[in-house]
N, C-alpha and C positions, 0 to 999 in steps of 0.2 A: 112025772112032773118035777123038771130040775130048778131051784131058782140061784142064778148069779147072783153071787152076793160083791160089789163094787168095795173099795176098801176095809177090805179084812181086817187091816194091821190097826184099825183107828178101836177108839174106844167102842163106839156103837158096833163096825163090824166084829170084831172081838168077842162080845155078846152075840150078836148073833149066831154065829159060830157055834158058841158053846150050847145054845137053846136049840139049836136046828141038830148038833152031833147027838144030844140028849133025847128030841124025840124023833131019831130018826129020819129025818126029811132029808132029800136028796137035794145036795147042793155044790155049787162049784165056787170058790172063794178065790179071789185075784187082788192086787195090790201092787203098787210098784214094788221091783221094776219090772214083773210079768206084764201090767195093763199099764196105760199110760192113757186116758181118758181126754189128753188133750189131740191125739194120734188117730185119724179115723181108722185106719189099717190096723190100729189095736184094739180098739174098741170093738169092729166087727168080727174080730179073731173068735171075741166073747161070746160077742151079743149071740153069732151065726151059728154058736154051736147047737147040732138042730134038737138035743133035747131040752135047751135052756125054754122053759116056758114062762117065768117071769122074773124081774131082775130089779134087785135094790140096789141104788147109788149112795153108799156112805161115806163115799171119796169126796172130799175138799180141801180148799186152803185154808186152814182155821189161825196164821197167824195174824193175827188182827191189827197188831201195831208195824208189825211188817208192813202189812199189805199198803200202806202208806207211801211207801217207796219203791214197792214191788207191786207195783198196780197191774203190769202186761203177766205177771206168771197170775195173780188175782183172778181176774179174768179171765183166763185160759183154763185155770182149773173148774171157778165157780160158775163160770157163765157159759164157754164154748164146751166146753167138757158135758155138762150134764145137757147140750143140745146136740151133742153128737152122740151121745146115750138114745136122747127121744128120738132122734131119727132112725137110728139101726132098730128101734124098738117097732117104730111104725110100720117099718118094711115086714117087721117078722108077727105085728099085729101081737105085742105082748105087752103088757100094762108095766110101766115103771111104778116104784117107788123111792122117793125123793126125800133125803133129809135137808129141811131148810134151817133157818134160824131169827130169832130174836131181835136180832141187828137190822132186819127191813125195816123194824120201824124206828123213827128218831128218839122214845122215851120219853115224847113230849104229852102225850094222853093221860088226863087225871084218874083215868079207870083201866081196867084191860083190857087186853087188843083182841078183836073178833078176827075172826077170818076176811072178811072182806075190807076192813079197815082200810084205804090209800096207807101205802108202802110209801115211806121216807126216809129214806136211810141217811147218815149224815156219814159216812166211814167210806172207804173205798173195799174193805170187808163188806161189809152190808149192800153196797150198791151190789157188788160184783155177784154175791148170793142172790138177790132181788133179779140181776138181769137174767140168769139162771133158770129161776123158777118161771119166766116170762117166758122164757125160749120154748121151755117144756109145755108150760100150758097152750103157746101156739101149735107146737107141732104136733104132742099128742092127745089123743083125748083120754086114753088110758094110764092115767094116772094118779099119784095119791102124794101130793106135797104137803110132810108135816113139820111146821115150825116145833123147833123148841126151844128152849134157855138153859142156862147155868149147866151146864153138860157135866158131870163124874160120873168116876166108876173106880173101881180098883187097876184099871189100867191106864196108861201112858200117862200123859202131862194136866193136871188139874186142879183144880181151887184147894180140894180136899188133900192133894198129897202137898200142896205145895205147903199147905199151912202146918201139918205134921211135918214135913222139912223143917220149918220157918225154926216152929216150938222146938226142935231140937238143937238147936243151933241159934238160937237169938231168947234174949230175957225181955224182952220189948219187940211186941208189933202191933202196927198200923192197919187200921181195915175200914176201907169207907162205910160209911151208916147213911147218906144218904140216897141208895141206889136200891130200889127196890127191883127182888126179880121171886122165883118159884125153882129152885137147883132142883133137876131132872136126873136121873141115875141110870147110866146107858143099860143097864140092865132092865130096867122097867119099859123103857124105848123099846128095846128088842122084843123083850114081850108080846108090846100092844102091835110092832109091825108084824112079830110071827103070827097075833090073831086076824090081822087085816089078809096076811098070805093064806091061810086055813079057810078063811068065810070064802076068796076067790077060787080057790082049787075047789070047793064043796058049791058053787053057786054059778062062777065062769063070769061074772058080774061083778061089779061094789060100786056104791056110791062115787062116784070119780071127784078129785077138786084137789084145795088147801083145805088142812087138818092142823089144830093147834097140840101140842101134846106135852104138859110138864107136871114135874112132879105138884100134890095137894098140897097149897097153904105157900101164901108168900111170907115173903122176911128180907133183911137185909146183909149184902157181905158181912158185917161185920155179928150180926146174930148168928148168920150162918156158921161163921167162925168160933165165935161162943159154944155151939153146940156138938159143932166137931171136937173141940178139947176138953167137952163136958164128958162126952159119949168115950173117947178115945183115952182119957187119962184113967180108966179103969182098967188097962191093959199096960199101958205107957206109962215112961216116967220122960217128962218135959222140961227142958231148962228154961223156958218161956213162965217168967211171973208177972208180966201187966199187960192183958189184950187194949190195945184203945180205939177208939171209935174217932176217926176222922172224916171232916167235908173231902166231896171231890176234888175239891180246891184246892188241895194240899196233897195230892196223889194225881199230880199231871201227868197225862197219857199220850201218846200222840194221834189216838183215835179216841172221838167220845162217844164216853159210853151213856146207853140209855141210862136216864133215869128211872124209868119205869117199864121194865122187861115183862111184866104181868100178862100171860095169855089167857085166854079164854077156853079152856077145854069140853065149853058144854056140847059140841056139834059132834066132834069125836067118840062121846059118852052117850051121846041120844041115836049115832048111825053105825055103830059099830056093838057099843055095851060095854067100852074099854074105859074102866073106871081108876083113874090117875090114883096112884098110892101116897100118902103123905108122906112126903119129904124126911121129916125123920127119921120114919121106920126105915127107909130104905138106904139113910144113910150107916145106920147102925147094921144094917147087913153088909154095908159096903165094907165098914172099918173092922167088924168082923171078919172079912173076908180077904181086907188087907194084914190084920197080925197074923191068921194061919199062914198066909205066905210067906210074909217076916220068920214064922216059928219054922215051917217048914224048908226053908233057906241055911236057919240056925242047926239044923239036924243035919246037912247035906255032910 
C-alpha cells in the first residue's frame, strides 16, 4: 500500500515525509520540477504508478497577494491542478486527500465556520482554492478535503519565521490585532492526515467529504506574535523592543484578509478521533525545533 505524497517541498508535505519515513509507510514523494500538477501527462506519470494506492495533494499556489495579478498560474495550480488529480484518481478508483484553506470563506461570520457553511471567498487566492475543492467534489467521491488556517512549521516561508527574522533585525514591529484565526502547525496537519491514511488502509472506507482541521484555541496575529517572542526569547537574543498592535487599516494588502479565519474542528474530532493540539504547545515544539537547527547549523 504506496501513498503519493503531491508537494513534498511545501511545509505540510515536508512533514509528511518525515512521519511516513518514521513509521515506515511506503511512499512515493514528487514536487516540481518532477510533477507539474497543471500537466495531465504528469500527473498520470504519478498517479498510474500501479502500486500508488492513495494520494495526497499538498501542491498549491499559496502566494496570496500575488495571486491578484497572477490569476491564470492561480487557477491552474489551485483549481485545474487538483481536477486533474481527481480525475486520474477516478480512473484508478483511489481516494484523494486534499488540502484546502481558510480563504473560501470571506471572515465575515461572527462565529466559526462549519463545514458546510456557503464559501465566499473575496481573493482571487480563495476563489481559485474554493474552485478546486468544487472540481474534486464533482468528480470524485473518494475523498477527504481539509480546510485549515494560519499554516507553520519549522520549514519554508511563515508567520513564525518571519516574525523571528523581523525581531532580529527591527526594534519596532507592527501586527494586526484585528484578525482573528487558530495558527495550525504542519506538523500536527500531518499527523491527523497520516491517521485518516491508517483508518483507510485498515478499513478500505472513511467517511468521505470537507474536514475542518486547525490548531486549539483562537487568537489574534498580533497575540500570536506575543507568544512567539515570549516562547523564543528563552533561547534568543532579539533586537526587537516594542511589538504593537495595529487595525487592518493600517496594514493594506492587496488581498483581504478574513477577519475571522475561526474553523470548526468538531466533525473531524467526532468521525475520525483526531483531537486538534493547542496552538501553543505546538508552537513551542516548533521553535524548539527551529534553535536545534540554528545550533546544529552553528557546529557544521
Amino acid at each position: 500500500m504506496t501513498i503519493l505524497i503531491i508537494g513534498c517541498k511545501g511545509q505540510v508535505g515536508t512533514e509528511l515525509c518525515i512521519q511516513m519515513e518514521k513509521s515506515k509507510t511506503d511512499f512515493v514523494a514528487a514536487d516540481l520540477p518532477e510533477i507539474d500538477i497543471t500537466d495531465p501527462s504528469s500527473v498520470e506519470k504519478y498517479t498510474g504508478l500501479p502500486q500508488i494506492k492513495l494520494v495526497i495533494n499538498a501542491a498549491a499556489y499559496t502566494a496570496v497577494d500575488k495571486a491578484e495579478s497572477d490569476e491564470e498560474t492561480a487557477f491552474a495550480v489551485n483549481a485545474k491542478g487538483p481536477g486533474l488529480i481527481a480525475r486520474f484518481c477516478k480512473v484508478k478508483d483511489i481516494p484523494l486527500i486534499h488540502i484546502s484553506t481558510d480563504y473560501v470563506f470571506d471572515g465575515t461570520k461572527s462565529g466559526d465556520y462549519l463545514e458546510d457553511d456557503p464559501v465566499s471567498p473575496a481573493g482571487v487566492y480563495g476563489k481559485s482554492k474554493a474552485a478546486g475543492d468544487a472540481l474534486i467534489q464533482t468528480i470524485l467521491e473518494k475523498h477527504i478535503i481539509i480546510r485549515t488556517s494560519w499554516l507553520c512549521s519549522a520549514h519554508g516561508t511563515n508567520f513564525v519565521k518571519t516574525m523571528l527574522r523581523l525581531g532580529r533585525e527591527k526594534e519596532t514591529i507592527k501586527v494586526v490585532n484585528d484578525q482573528k484565526g487558530c495558527p495550525t502547525f504542519a506538523s500536527d496537519l500531518a499527523e491527523a492526515i497520516t491517521t485518516i491514511t491508517n483508518r483507510y488502509f485498515t478499513n478500505k472506507d472513511l467517511p468521505w467529504g470537507i474536514y475542518h482541521f486547525c490548531g486549539k484555541g483562537e487568537t489574534t496575529w498580533f497575540a500570536f506574535a506575543e507568544q512567539i517572542f515570549k516562547l523564543a526569547g528563552r533561547n534568543q537574543t532579539f533586537r526587537l523592543k516594542s511589538l504593537l498592535p495595529i487595525p487592518s487599516s493600517e496594514y493594506p494588502t492587496p488581498t483581504k484578509r478574513p477577519m475571522n479565519s475561526v474553523l470548526n474542528c468538531n466533525k473531524i474530532i467526532e468521525n475520525f478521533g483526531i483531537q486538534p493540539k493547542p496552538w501553543k504547545e505546538s508552537l513551542q515544539k516548533t521553535l524548539l525545533d527551529l534553535h536545534q537547527k540554528e545550533s546544529d547549523c552553528t557546529h557544521l
